[in-house]
C-alpha positions as CSV (number, residue, x, y, z in Angstrom):
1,X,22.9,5.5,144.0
2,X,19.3,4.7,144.8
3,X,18.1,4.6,140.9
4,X,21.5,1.9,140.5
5,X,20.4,-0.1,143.6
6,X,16.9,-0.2,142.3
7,X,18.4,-1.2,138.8
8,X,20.5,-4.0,140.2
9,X,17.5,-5.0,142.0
10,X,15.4,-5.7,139.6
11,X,18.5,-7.6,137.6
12,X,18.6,-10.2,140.0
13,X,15.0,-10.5,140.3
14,X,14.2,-10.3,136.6
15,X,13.0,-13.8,136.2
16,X,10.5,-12.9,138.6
17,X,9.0,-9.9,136.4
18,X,6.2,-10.6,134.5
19,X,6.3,-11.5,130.9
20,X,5.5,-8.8,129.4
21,X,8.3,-6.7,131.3
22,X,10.7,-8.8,130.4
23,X,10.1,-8.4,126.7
24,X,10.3,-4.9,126.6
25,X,13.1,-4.5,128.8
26,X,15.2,-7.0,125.8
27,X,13.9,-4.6,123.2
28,X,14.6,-1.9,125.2
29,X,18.4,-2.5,125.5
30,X,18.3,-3.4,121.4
31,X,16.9,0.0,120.9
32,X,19.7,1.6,123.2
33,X,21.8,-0.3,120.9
34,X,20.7,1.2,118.0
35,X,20.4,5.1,119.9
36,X,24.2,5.1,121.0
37,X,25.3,3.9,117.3
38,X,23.3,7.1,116.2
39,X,24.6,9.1,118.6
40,X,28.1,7.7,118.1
41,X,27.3,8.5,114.3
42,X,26.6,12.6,114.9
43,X,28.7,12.9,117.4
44,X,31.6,12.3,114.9
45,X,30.0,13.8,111.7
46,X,29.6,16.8,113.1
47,X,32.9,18.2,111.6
48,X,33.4,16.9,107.8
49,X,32.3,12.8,106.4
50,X,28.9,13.3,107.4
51,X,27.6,11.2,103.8
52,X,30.1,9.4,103.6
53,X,30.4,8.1,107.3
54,X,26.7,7.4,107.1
55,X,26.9,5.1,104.0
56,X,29.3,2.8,105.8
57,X,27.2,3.0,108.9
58,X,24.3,1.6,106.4
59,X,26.7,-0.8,105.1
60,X,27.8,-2.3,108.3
61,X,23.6,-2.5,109.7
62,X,22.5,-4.2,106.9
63,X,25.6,-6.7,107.0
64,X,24.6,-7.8,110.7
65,X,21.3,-7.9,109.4
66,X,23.0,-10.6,106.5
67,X,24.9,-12.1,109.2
68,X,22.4,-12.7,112.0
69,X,20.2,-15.0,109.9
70,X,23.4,-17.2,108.9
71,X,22.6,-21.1,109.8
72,X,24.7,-21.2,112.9
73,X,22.8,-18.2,114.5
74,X,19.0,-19.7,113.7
75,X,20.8,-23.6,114.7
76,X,22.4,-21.7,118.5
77,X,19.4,-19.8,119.2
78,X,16.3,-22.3,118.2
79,X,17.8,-25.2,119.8
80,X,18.7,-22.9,122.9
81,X,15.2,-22.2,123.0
82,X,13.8,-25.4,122.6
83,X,15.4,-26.5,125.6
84,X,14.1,-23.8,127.9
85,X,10.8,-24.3,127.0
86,X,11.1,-27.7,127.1
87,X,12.2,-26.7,131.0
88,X,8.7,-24.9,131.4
89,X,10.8,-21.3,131.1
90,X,10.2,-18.4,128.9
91,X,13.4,-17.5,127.8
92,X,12.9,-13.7,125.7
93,X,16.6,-13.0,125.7
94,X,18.2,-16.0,124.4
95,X,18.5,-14.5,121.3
96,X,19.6,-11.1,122.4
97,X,21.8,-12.7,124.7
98,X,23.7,-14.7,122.2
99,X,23.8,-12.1,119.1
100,X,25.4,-9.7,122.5
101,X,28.1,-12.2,123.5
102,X,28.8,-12.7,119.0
103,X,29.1,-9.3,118.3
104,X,30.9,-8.2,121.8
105,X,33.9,-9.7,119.5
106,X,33.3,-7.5,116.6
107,X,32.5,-4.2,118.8
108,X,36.5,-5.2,120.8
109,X,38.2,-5.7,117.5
110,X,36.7,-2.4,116.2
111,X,38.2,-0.6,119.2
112,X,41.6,-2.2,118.6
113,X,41.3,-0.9,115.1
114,X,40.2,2.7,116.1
115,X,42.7,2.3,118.3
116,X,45.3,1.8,116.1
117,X,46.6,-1.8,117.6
118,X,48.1,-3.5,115.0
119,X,47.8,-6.7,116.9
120,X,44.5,-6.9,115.6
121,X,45.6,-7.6,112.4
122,X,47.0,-10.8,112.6
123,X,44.0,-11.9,114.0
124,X,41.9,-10.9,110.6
125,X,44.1,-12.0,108.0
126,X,43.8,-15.5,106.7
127,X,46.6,-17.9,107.1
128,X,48.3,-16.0,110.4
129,X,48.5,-17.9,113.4
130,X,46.2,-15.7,115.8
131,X,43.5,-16.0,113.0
132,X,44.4,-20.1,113.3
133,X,43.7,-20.1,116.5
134,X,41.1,-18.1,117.6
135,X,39.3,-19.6,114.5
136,X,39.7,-23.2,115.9
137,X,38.3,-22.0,119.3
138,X,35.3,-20.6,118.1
139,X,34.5,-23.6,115.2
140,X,35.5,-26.0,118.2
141,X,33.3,-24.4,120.6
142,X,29.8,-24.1,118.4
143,X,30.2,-27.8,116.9
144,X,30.3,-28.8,120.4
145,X,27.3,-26.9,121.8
146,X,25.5,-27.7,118.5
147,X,26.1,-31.1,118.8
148,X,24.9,-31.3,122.1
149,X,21.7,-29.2,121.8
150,X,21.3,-31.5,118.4
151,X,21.4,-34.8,120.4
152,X,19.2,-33.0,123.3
153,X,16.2,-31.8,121.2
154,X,17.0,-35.1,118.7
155,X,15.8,-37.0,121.5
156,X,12.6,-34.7,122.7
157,X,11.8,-34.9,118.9
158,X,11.7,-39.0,119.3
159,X,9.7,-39.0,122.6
160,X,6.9,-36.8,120.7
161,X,7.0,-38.6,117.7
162,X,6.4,-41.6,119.6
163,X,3.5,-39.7,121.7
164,X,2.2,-39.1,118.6
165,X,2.0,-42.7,117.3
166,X,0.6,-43.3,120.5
167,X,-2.3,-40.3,120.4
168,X,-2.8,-41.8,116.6
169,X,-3.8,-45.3,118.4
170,X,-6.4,-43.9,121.0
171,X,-3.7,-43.5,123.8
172,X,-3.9,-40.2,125.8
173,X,-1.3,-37.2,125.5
174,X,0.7,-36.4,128.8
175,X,2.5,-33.3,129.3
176,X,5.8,-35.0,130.0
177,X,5.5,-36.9,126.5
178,X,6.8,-33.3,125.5
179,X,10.2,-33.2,127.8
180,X,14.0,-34.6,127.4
181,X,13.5,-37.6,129.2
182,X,16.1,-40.8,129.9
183,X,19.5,-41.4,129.2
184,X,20.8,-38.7,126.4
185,X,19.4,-35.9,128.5
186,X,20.9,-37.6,131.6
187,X,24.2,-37.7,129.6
188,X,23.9,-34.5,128.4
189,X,22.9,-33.2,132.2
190,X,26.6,-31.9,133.1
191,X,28.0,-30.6,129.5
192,X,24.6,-28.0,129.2
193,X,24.5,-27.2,133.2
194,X,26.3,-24.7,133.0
195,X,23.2,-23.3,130.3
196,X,20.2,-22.5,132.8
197,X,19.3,-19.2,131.7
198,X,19.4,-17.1,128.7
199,X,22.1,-14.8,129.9
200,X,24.4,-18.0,129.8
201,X,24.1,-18.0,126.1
202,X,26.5,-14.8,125.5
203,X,29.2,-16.8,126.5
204,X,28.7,-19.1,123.7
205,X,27.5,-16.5,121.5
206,X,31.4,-15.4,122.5
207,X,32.9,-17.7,121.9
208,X,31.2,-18.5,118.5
209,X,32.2,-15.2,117.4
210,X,35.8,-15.9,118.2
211,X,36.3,-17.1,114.4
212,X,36.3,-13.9,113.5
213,X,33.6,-14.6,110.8
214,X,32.1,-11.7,112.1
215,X,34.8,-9.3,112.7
216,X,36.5,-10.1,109.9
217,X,33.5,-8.3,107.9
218,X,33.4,-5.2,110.4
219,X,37.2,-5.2,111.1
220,X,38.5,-4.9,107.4
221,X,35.5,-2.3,106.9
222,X,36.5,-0.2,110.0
223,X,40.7,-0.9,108.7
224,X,39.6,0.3,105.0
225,X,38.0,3.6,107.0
226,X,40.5,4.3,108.7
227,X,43.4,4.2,106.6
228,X,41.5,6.0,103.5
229,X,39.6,8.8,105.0
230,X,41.0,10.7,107.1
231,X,38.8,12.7,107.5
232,X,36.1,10.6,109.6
233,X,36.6,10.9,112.9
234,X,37.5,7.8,115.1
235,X,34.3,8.2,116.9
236,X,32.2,8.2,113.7
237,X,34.8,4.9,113.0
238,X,33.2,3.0,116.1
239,X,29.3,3.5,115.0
240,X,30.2,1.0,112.5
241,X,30.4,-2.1,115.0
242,X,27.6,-0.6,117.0
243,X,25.6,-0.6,114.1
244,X,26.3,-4.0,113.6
245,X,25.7,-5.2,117.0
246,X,22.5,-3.3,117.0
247,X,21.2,-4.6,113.8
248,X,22.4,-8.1,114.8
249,X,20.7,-8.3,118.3
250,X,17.6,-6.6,116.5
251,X,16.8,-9.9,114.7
252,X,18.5,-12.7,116.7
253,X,16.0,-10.9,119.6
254,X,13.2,-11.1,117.2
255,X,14.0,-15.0,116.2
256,X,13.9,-16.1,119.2
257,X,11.4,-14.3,120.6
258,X,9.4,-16.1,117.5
259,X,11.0,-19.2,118.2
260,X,9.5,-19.4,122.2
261,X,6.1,-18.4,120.8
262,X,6.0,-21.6,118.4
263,X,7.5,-24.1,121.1
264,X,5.4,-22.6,124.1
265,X,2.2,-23.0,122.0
266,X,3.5,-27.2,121.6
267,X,4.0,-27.4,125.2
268,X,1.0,-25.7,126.6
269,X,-1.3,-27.4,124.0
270,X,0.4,-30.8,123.9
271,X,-3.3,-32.4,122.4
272,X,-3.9,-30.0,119.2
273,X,0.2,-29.0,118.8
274,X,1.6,-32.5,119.3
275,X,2.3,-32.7,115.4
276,X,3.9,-29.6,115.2
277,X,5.9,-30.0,118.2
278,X,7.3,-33.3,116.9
279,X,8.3,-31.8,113.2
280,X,9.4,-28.4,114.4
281,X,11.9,-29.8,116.6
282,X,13.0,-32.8,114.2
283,X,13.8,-29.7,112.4
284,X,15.3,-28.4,114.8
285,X,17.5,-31.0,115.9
286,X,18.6,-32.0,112.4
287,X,19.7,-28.8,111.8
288,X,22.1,-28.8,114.9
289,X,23.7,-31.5,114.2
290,X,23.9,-30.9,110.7
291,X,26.1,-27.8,111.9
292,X,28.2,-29.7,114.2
293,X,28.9,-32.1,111.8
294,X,30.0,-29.2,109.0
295,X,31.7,-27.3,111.7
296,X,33.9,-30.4,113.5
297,X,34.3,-31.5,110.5
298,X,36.2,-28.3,109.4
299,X,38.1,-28.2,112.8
300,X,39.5,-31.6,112.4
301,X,40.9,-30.9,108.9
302,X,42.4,-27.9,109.9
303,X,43.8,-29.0,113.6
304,X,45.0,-32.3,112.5
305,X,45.8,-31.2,109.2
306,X,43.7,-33.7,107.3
307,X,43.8,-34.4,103.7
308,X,40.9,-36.3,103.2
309,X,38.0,-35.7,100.5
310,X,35.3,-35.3,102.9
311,X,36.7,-33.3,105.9
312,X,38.5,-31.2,102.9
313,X,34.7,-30.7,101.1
314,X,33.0,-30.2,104.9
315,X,35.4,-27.3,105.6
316,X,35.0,-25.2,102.6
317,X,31.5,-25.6,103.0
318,X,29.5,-21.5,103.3
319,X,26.5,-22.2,104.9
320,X,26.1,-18.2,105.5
321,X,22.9,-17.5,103.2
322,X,21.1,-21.1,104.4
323,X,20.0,-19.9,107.4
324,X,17.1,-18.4,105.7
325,X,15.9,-21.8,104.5
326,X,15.7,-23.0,108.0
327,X,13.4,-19.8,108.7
328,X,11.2,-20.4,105.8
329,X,10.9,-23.8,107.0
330,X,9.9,-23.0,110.3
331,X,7.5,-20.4,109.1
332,X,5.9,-22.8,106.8
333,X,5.2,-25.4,109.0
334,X,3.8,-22.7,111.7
335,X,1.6,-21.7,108.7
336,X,0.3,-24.8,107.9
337,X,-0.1,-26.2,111.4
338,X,-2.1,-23.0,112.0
339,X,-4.4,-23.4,108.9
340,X,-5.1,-26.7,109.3
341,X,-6.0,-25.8,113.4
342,X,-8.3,-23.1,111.8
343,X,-10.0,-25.3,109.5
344,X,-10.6,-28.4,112.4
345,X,-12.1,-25.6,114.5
346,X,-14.4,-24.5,111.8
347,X,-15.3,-27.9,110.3
């Protein structure tokens, strides 16, 4: 009782713990992650399936790998980010928290399935109404927060471009040149108060996940399992959404871990990083909404039932493998912003 009273101690003091602490307490919980889908893995090998169960365990890591750097993920977590920092916080878990609250849908509908609910399955397959629904929940929810994180950082990205134009005219840099100032941030106030801390993000990583993108990919895996080979135990079964969740977390941790070091080093060095803060979150915020405007875009042709060309085009689009572009843009701009710092100091 004393080691749990210490534990939930230290949970309600955590944003009191330094830094450092923090951080590997996140990564700490990913690699639990990935020990209990190991575990999980032997534990239900240990009779017959062994290769086999292990090649669908692969299979189902290196899909959340796929998954996690789909746009929506980098768009949730980056802008996320952007505004804690912007807040003077150092938000580490933002990206675990939201790849927890995603896959905490895939890791439920792979119980069901070991289970043997058949429920489930009208909540995978296309066209059904549970799949309709839960599908316009989970688009309506992430065009909504992307939308408002879009307009949030849109408008920190304008105040530092202006600061910039400013610094380019002999004007001096304030710190506050780098925050969501006026009336967009007043208007957005109430709809993101509810966001304070990281944690709060697994909710919406929830409810993004309630399209059943996600568990669609696990669900049929762990359905195709389990009605083929009998011989895998239902214990091996459930290593496959653990393995998922474990790879998932692993990178969305990792991305917005990276994501925090590039915006604290704008708003600590507001002189030499002004430039880079002002195109990283243009980036940033053009992305978001870009999303919301794909993803509403999709909900209202399918909730109003729209015909039209655009809404049509808008929700057919995939933007599953584009996520990556927005990384390599965000790496290359690092890169270059760092280069050219290297080359001022030594000139």
């Amino acid at each position: 009782m004393t080691a749990l009273a210490n534990i939930a101690t230290l949970y309600r003091d955590r944003e009191t713990l330094p830094f450092r602490t923090r951080l590997l307490a996140t990564f700490g919980a990913v690699a639990a992650l990935h020990i209990a889908a190991v575990v999980l893995l032997i534990a239900g090998s240990a009779t017959a399936g062994a290769p086999l169960a292990l090649g669908l365990v692969l299979t189902a890591y290196v899909a959340g790998v796929k998954h996690s750097y789909d746009w929506d993920h980098i768009a949730a977590i980056d802008n996320s980010t952007r505004k804690f920092v912007a807040q003077r916080k150092d938000p580490v878990s933002v990206g675990f928290a939201f790849s927890l609250g995603h896959s905490s849908v895939v890791v439920l509908a792979g119980l069901l399935v070991v289970a043997g609910a058949a429920v489930i399955g009208q909540f995978m397959e296309d066209g059904t109404t549970g799949n309709y629904v839960l599908g316009l929940i989970g688009s309506g929810v992430s065009g909504l927060f992307l939308l408002a994180m879009g307009l949030f950082n849109g408008q920190a990205f304008l105040r530092a471009a202006q600061a910039l134009r400013s610094a380019r005219s002999g004007a001096a840099i304030r710190d506050e040149d780098l925050e969501s100032k006026g009336f967009v941030a007043r208007l957005l106030s109430r709809p993101l108060a509810r966001v304070q801390r990281p944690r709060n993000i697994y909710v919406i990583g929830f409810l993004f996940g309630l399209g059943f993108d996600t568990a669609t990919t696990i669900g049929l895996l762990v359905v195709t399992t389990a009605a083929s080979l009998a011989g895998v135990s239902p214990v091996a079964l459930m290593a496959l959404p653990l393995a998922f969740t474990a790879a998932m977390t692993l990178c969305d941790t990792v991305n917005g871990v990276a994501m925090m070091r590039m915006y604290r080093s704008a708003i600590h060095s507001p002189q030499r990083r002004l430039g880079f803060n002002a195109v990283v979150t243009g980036i940033s915020a053009l992305s978001a909404l870009f999303i919301a405007a794909v993803t509403l875009g999709g909900f209202a042709n399918a909730a109003f039932d729209l015909g039209d060309p655009l809404t049509t085009w808008l929700g057919k689009l995939n933007l599953g493998e584009a996520g990556l572009l927005l990384v390599a843009a965000f790496i290359g701009v690092w890169a270059l912003t760092a280069a050219r710092n290297r080359l001022q100091r030594e000139g």
